[in-house]
C-alpha positions, 0 to 999 in steps of 0.5 A: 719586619717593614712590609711593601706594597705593590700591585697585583693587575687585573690581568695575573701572570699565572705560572702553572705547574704539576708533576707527571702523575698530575698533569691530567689533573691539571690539564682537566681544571685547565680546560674547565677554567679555560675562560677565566685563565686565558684572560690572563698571562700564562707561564708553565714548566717545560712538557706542562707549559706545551700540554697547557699551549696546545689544550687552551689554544693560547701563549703560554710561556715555557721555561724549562722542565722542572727538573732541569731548572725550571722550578728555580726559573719560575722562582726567580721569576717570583722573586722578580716580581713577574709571577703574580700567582702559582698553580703546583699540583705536585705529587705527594707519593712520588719522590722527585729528584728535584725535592730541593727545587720544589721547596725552594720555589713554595718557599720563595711563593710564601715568602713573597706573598703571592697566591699558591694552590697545591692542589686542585680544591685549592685552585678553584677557591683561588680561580673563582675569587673576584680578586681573579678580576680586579687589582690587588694590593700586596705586600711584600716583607721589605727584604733589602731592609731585612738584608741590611739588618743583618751581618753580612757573611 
């Protein structure tokens, strides 16, 4: 498969998100990377993206909770090129009545290349690179010309 380039800027657009049983995880390595993440745009679902809002003290982009259309909303968001990397930490032992979003928006995170940490070892590996500061070349699979290749249906 052709592949494509494009930038990743020094400043990332970061959605954050995590299940109720994660959020107080999320929000203490929030608070403990605060310096490092306000430098950037951040985006988060629903009751994350407020919690994230008033712990930080900065903007935080808010779609809708995950699962009333969120998580397709920030995978859109991907697929549009205006998420650059994805902070989940999604809850292994509890069952979610939005399963099928979750996969769909890892998926969507793989699929186009960008940075995803599901839990919090994961995130300080990512958060504490030096490509956090500088700009990065991706590549991305070429998907008009795999879309072109097959039949259409």
């Amino acid at each position: 498969m052709a592949h494509n380039s494009h930038t990743i800027h020094q400043r990332k657009r970061i959605a954050l998100v995590a299940h109720d049983n994660k959020k107080a995880d999320l929000l203490d390595w929030a608070r403990f990377n605060r310096g490092t993440l306000t430098r950037h745009s951040l985006y988060g679902t629903g009751t994350t993206g407020s919690l994230l809002e008033n712990e930080l003290d900065v903007p935080v982009t808010q779609y809708k909770s995950g699962p009333l259309g969120g998580d397709q909303q920030i995978g859109a968001a991907i697929s549009g090129g205006e998420i650059d990397l994805l902070i989940f930490f999604w809850d292994p032992l509890e069952p979610q009545p939005h399963d099928p979003d979750i996969k769909a928006l890892l998926r969507l995170a793989v699929l186009y290349n960008i940075p995803t940490a599901s839990n919090r070892a994961t995130a300080d590996f990512i958060i504490s690179s030096h490509l956090m500061q500088e700009e990065y070349e991706n590549t991305t699979p070429d998907l008009e010309r795999y879309r072109n290749s097959k039949r259409n249906y």
